[in-house]
C-alpha positions, 0 to 999 in steps of 0.5 A: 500500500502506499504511504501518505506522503506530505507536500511542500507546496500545490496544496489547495488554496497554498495548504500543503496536504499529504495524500493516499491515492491507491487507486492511481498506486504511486510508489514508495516516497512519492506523493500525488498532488490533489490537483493532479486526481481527476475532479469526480463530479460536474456539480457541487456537491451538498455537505453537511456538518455533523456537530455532537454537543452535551451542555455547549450553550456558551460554545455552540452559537460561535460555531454556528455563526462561523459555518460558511456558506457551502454547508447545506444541512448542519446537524446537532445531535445533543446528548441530553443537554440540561442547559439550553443548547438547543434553543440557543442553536436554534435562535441561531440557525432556525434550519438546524436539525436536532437528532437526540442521543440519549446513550453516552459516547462521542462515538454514537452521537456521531453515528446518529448524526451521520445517519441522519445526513443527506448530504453527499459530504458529511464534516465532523465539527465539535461543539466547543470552539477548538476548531475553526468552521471557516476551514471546512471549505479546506477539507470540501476543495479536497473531496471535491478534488477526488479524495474520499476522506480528508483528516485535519493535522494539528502537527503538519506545515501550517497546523497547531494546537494551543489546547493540547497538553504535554500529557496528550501531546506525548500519548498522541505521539506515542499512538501516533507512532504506533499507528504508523508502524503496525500500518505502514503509514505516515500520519502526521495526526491522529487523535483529532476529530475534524474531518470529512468524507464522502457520504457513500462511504459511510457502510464501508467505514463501518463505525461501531467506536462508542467514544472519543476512539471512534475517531481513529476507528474511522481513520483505519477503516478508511485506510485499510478499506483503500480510501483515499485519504488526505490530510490538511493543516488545522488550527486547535483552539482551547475551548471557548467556555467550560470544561473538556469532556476527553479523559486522558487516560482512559480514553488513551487506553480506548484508542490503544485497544482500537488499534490492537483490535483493527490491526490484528482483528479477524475481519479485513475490510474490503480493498479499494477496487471492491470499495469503489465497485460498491458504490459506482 
């Protein structure tokens, strides 16, 4: 399989951006810039932002007023929320769609979300201000430019995090690393969750992920099922108001038993050309 290999220059809109393409199977140390991939369709095509929130109603109004222009659905789905996040999304965006989650989890809310998308692009975006909705014309220009899915990266060319501590920072290095031996890639970001995908592979990426891992679950699937993936620089902001719902430790341990599982499961994906035949 090939390698996500970075680009120094010929991202999309002066971005550099790293890319997967197995379907063209360029070699080892190579990297195919996102102009060179064949644009897939004529029209634009719809997105929708899937956003999960849980007691962000000092968050969720910057969020909503930043979505640009190209999103055509944004969906909330709230985890049972005991402040007034919803009204306020509300007062904010009287067309968003509210898909109620009563289970717990990261991971399921996202699910739900996605489920009730009708878009042929659905974006990840949390709820509490750390990242920036003006960059998700980043992440469509690169679908749209023939990638399947694009992830963003707090640690290539002209990414940051001013949120991350030194704890996380290490644990998310040490995964990352762990990744990209057992797969042979070379992701510069892991545990981060902004990113989007095109809709119609949705049953192919297959998420069953409950929490924060769910994140990850979706970057391997994607992977091992062939996709292809690029990455884009993203800028992590702390959030804007309370405090974070991600547990260090635990939810550390979560992605490390993701990746143990998904590498060494029973049950492969199935590789790209089977993908692609799928939904064409």
């Amino acid at each position: 399989m090939g390698l996500i290999n970075s680009h120094s220059g010929n991202g999309v809109g002066g971005y550099p951006a790293a890319a997967l393409d197995p379907g063209h199977a360029p070699g080892p140390g190579t990297a195919e810039s996102p102009s060179t991939i064949p644009v897939k369709h004529a029209r634009r095509p719809t997105v929708s932002v899937v956003i999960p929130v849980k007691n962000e109603a000092r968050n969720i109004a910057w969020v909503l007023e930043r979505i640009p222009d190209l999103v055509d659905e944004v969906i909330l789905v709230d985890g049972s929320s005991t402040d007034v996040t919803v009204a306020m999304a509300k007062s904010v965006r009287p067309d968003v769609i509210i898909v109620t989650e009563e289970r717990s989890g990261k991971g399921r809310a996202l699910q739900s979300g996605f489920a009730a998308s009708n878009s042929s692009i659905i974006v990840m975006l949390d709820g509490d201000g750390s990242m920036d909705p003006a960059e998700i014309s980043r992440f469509v220009a690169l679908l749209e430019s023939g990638f399947d899915l694009v992830k963003g990266s707090r640690f290539m060319a002209g990414g940051e995090s001013t949120d991350i501590t030194t704890v996380r920072r290490l644990g998310n290095r040490g995964l990352l690393g762990f990744t990209n031996i057992l797969f042979r890639a070379n992701f510069t970001d892991l545990c981060y969750g902004f990113c989007a995908f095109r809709r119609c592979y949705l049953d192919v990426l297959d998420l069953t992920a409950d929490g924060f891992e769910v994140e990850t679950q979706l970057i391997l699937h994607a992977w091992t099922a062939g996709l292809r993936i690029s990455e884009v620089p993203s800028v992590e902001s702390p959030r804007r108001s309370g405090l974070s719902k991600l547990h260090t430790f635990r939810d550390g341990r979560l992605v490390l038993e993701t990746l143990w599982h998904e590498r060494f499961g029973t049950v492969a994906l199935p590789r790209f050309q089977q993908v692609r035949d799928s939904v064409t």
